[in-house]
C-alpha positions as CSV (number, residue, x, y, z in Angstrom):
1,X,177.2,158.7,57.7
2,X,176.1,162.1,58.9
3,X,173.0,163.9,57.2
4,X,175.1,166.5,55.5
5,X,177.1,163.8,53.7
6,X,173.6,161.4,52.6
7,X,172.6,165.5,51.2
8,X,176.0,165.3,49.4
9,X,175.8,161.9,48.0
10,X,172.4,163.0,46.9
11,X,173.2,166.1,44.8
12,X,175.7,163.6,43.0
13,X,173.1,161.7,42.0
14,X,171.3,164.0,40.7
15,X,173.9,165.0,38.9
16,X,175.0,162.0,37.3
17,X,171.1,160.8,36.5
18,X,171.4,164.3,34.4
19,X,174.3,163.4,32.8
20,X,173.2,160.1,32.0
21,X,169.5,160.4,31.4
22,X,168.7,161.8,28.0
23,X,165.5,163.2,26.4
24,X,163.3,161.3,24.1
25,X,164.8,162.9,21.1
26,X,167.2,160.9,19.1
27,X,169.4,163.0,17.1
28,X,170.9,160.1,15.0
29,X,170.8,156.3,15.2
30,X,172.7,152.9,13.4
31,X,172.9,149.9,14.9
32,X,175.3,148.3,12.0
33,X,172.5,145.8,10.9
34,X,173.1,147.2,7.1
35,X,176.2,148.2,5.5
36,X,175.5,151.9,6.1
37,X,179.3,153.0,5.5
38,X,177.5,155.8,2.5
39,X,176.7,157.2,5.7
40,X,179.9,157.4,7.5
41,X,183.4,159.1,6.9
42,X,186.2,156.9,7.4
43,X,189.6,158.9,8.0
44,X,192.8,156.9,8.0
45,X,196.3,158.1,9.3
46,X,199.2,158.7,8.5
47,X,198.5,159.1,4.9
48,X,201.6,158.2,3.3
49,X,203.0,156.0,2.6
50,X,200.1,154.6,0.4
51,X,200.2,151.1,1.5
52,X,198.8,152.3,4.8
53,X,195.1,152.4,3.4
54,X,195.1,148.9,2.7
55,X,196.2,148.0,6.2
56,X,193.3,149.4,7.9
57,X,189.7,148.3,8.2
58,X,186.2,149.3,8.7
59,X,183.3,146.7,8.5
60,X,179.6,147.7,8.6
61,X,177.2,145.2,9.1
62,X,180.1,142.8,10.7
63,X,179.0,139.2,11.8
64,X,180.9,139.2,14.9
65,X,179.4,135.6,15.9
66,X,181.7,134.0,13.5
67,X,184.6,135.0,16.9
68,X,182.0,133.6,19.3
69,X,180.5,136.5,20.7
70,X,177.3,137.2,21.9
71,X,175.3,139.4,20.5
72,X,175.2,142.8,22.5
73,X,172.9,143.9,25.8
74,X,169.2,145.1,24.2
75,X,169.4,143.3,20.8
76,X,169.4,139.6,19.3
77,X,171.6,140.1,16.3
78,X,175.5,139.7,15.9
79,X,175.9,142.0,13.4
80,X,178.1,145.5,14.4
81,X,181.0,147.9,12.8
82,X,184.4,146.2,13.5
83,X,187.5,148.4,13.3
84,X,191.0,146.9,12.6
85,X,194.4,148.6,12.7
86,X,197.7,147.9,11.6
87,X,196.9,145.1,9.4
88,X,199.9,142.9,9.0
89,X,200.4,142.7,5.4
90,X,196.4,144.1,4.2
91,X,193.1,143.8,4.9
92,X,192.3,141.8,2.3
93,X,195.6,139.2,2.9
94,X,196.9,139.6,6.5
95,X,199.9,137.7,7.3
96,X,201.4,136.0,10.6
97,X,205.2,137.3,10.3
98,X,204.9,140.5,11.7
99,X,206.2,142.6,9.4
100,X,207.1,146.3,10.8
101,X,204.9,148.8,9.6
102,X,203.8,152.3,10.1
103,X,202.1,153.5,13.5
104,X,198.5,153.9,12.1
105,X,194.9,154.1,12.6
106,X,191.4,154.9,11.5
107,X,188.6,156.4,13.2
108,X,185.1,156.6,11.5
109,X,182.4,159.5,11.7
110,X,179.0,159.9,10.5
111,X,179.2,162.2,7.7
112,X,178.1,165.5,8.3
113,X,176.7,165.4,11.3
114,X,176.4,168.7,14.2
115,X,174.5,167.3,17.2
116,X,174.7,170.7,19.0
117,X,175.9,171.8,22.8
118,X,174.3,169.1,24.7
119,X,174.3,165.7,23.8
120,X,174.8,162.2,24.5
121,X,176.4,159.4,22.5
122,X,175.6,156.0,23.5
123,X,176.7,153.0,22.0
124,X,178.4,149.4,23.0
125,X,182.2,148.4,22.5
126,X,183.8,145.0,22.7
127,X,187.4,144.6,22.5
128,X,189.3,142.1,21.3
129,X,192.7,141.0,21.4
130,X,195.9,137.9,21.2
131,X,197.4,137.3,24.8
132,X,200.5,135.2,24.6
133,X,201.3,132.0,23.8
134,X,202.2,130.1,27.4
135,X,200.7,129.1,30.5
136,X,199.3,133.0,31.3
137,X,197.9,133.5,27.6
138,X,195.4,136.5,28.1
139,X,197.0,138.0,31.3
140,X,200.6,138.0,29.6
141,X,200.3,141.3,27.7
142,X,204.7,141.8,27.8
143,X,205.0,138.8,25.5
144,X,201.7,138.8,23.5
145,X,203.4,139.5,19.9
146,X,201.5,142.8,19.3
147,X,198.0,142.5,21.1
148,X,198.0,145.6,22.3
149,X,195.5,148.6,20.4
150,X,193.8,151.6,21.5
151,X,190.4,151.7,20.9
152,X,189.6,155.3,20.3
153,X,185.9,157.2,21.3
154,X,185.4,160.9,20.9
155,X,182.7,164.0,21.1
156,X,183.0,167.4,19.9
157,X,185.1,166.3,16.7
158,X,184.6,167.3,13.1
159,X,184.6,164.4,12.0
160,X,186.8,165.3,9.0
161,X,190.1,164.7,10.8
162,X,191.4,161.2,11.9
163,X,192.1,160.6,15.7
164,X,194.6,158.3,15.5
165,X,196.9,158.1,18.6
166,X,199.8,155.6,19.4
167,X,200.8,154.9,22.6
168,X,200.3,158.1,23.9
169,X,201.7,160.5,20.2
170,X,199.5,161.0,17.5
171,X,200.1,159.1,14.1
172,X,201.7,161.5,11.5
173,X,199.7,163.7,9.6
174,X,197.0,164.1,8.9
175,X,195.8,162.3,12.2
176,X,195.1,165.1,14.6
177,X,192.7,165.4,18.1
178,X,190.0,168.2,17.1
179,X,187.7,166.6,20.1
180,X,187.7,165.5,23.5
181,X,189.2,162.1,23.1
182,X,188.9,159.3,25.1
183,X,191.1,155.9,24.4
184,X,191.9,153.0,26.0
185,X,193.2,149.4,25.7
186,X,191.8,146.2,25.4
187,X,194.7,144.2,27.2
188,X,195.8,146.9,29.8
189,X,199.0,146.7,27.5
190,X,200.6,150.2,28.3
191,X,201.0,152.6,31.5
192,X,198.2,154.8,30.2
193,X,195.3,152.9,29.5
194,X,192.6,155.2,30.5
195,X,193.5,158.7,28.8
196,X,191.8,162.3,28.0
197,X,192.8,163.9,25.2
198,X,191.4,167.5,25.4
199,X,191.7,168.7,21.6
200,X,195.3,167.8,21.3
201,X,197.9,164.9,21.3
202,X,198.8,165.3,24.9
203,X,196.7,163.4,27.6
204,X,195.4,164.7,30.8
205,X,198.0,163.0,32.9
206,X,196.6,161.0,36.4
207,X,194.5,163.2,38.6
208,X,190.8,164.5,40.0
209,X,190.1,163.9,35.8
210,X,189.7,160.8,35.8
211,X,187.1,159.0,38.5
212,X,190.0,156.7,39.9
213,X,192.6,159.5,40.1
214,X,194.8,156.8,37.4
215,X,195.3,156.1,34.2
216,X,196.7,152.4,34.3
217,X,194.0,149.4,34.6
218,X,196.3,148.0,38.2
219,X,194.3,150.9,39.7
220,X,191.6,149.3,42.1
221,X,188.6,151.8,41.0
222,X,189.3,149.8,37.1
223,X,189.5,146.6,38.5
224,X,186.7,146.8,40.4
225,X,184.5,148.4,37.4
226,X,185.8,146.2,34.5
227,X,187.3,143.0,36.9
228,X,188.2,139.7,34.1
229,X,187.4,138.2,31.8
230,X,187.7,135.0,29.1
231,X,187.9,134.9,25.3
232,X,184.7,133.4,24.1
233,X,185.4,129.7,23.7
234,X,185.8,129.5,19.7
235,X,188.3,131.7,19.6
236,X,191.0,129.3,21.0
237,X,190.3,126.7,18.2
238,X,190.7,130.8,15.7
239,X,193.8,130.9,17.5
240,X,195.2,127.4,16.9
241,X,193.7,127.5,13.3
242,X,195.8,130.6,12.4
243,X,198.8,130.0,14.1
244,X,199.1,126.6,16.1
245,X,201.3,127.4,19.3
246,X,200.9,124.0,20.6
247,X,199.8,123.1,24.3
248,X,199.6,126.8,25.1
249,X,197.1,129.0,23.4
250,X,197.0,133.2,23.2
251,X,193.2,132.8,24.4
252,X,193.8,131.4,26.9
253,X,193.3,132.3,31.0
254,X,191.6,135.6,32.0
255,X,192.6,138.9,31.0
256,X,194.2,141.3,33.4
257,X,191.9,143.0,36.0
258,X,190.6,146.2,34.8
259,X,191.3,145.8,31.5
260,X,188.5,146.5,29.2
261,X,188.7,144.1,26.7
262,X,186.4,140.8,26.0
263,X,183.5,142.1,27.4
264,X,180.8,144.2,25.7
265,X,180.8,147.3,27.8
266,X,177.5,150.4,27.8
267,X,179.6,153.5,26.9
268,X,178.2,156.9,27.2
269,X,179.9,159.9,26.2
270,X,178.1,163.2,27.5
271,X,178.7,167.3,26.8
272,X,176.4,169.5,28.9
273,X,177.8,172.9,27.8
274,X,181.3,173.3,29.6
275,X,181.8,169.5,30.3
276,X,182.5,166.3,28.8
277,X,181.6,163.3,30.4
278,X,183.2,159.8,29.8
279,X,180.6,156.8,31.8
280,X,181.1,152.9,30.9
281,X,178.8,150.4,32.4
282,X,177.4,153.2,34.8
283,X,180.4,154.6,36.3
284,X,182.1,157.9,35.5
285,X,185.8,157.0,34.2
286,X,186.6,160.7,33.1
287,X,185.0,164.1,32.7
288,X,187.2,167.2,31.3
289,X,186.3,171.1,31.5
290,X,186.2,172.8,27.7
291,X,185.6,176.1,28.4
292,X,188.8,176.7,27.3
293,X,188.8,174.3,24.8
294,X,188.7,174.8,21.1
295,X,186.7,171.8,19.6
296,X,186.1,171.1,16.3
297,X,182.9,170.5,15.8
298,X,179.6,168.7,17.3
299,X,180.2,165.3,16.2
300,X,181.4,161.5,17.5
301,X,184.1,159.3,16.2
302,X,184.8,155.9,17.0
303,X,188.4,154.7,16.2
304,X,190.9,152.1,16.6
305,X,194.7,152.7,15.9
306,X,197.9,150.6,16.9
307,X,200.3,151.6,20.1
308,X,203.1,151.2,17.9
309,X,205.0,150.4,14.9
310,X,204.7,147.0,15.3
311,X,202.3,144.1,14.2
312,X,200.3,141.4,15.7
313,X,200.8,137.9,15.5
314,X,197.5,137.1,15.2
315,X,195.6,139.6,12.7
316,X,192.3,138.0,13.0
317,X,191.7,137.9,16.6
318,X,192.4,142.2,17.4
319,X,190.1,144.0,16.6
320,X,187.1,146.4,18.5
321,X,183.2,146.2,17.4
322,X,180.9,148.7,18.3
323,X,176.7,147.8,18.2
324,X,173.4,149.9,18.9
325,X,174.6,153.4,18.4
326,X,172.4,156.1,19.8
327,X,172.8,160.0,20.0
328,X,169.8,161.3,22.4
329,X,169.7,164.8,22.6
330,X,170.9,165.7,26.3
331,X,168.6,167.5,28.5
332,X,169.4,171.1,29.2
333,X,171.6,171.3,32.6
334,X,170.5,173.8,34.3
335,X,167.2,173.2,35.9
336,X,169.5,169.4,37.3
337,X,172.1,172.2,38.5
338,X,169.8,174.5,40.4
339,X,168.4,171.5,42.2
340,X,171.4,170.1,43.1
341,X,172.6,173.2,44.4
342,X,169.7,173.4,46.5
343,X,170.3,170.1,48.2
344,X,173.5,171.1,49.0
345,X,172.8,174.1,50.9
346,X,170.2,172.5,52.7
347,X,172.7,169.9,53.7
348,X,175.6,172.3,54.4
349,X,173.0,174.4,56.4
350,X,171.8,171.6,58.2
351,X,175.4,170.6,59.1
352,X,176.3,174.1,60.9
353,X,173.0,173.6,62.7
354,X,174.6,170.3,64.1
355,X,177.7,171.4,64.6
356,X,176.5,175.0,66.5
């Protein structure tokens, strides 16, 4: 490697330690141990017809332990916010007969919140979902009976308005994309399963956007960030309990590589001024440019909606819970900018020195 590209690789890591280091300020905090729902607005799309209330979900203060999973990175409790979707039947009485229903969603927001130009929202997701009911179980996403949901995350939103995608469309009204949304699957269930949504229902299609130039999970860049992984052992005796497939069981075998799901996974979401940055587990997936952008506001949502009009099998077992929420105020980027810049003219001056 010559000295102009270690200068290179340099100013990138500047860069992203910028991005990704926040100041000691916390702007807003909940790590779910409480029921604190006063203090969030759920939104719920479509809104008619009515039944569609019932059949989605928000849980604060969720015991996720009971599905056998560990409690987050940096805490010793099992308790986080648990979003559901598409609720065969209701909430309250879920069935297993996959009725048809209405392409839906939710997406929560704490109420009333403006956390300015630069800031960062950290937080953990885990993703959870029914692979099918043969030999491949959790790799088998074509036959898994409705295992397949987005799990939504977005900055410079309202709050007010819910982002509630499908497989790629927004969910009739009054769902809508007044942020920078950021959604992907647990199972690797659909082409797109990394997407940008930059204020509107129409992704940023595969490109220099997104960090491995793709938007489906087969790319080697996911797989190598997110590789596989196993349902926690409980949940095949969940599985069996709720519907008992026999010798074959839907948690069964390793998900697909690069999928996101069954693995609690460090998300950062990041605006410094112009830019939007999307980082989980320490590598950039996304970024998007909104100087051009009309946002909505200076606030998060977290979300989870359904790729489709149809329902899972196996209610209990999808699902997405999110723990240890933080939004640090994000250091002002120019002072990173200037230095970077500087490291990069002394590397591109040193390389014509070389090269003269």
């Amino acid at each position: 490697m010559t000295s102009r590209h270690i200068c290179l690789c340099i100013c990138l890591a500047i860069l992203g330690y910028c991005a990704s280091t926040a100041s000691a300020s916390i702007l807003y905090s909940d790590n779910f141990n409480v029921n604190s729902s006063a203090s969030w607005t759920v939104n719920i799309a479509p809104s008619t017809p009515a039944a569609v209330s019932t059949q989605q979900d928000a849980v604060f203060a969720y015991d996720y332990s009971a599905m056998g999973i560990p409690a987050a990175p940096g805490t010793s409790d099992t308790l986080g916010l648990r979003l559901r979707a598409n609720i065969p039947g209701t909430a309250a009485a879920p069935v297993t007969t996959r009725p048809t229903q209405t392409l839906s969603g939710l997406s929560v927001s704490p109420t009333g919140q403006n956390f300015g130009s630069n800031y960062s929202v950290n937080f953990y997701a885990w993703s959870n979902f029914n692979g099918a009911a043969n030999v491949s179980g959790l790799a088998d996403n074509a036959n898994s009976q409705g295992g397949t949901n987005n799990v939504m995350m977005a900055i410079g939103t309202s709050g007010t308005v819910p982002l509630v995608v499908g497989n790629t469309l927004l969910a009739a009204s009054p769902a809508g994309m007044d942020g920078i949304g950021f959604a992907t699957t647990g199972d690797g269930g659909i082409t797109n399963d990394y997407r940008i949504y930059p204020a509107s229902g129409t992704i940023v299609p595969a490109g220099a956007n997104y960090a491995a130039g793709s938007n489906g999970n087969t790319a080697a860049y996911y797989q190598s960030v997110f590789g596989t992984h196993t349902a926690p052992t409980a949940q095949l005796a969940i599985s069996t309990a709720e519907f008992n497939d026999g010798a074959n069981n839907t948690q069964a075998g390793s998900t697909q590589a690069g999928a996101f799901g069954f693995a609690w996974h460090k998300v950062v979401l990041t605006k410094l001024n112009n830019f939007v940055y999307w980082d989980v587990d320490d590598h950039q997936i996304a970024y998007y440019d909104v100087s051009s952008t009309s946002l909505g506001g200076n606030n998060l949502a977290l979300g989870q909606s359904d790729v489709n009009t149809t329902t899972t099998r196996h209610p209990v077992l999808l699902f997405t819970v999110f723990d240890n929420l933080t939004v640090f105020e994000a250091p002002e980027p120019a002072s990173c900018m200037l230095v970077a810049l500087g490291m990069a003219a002394i590397g591109l001056i040193s390389g014509r020195r070389r090269g003269a």
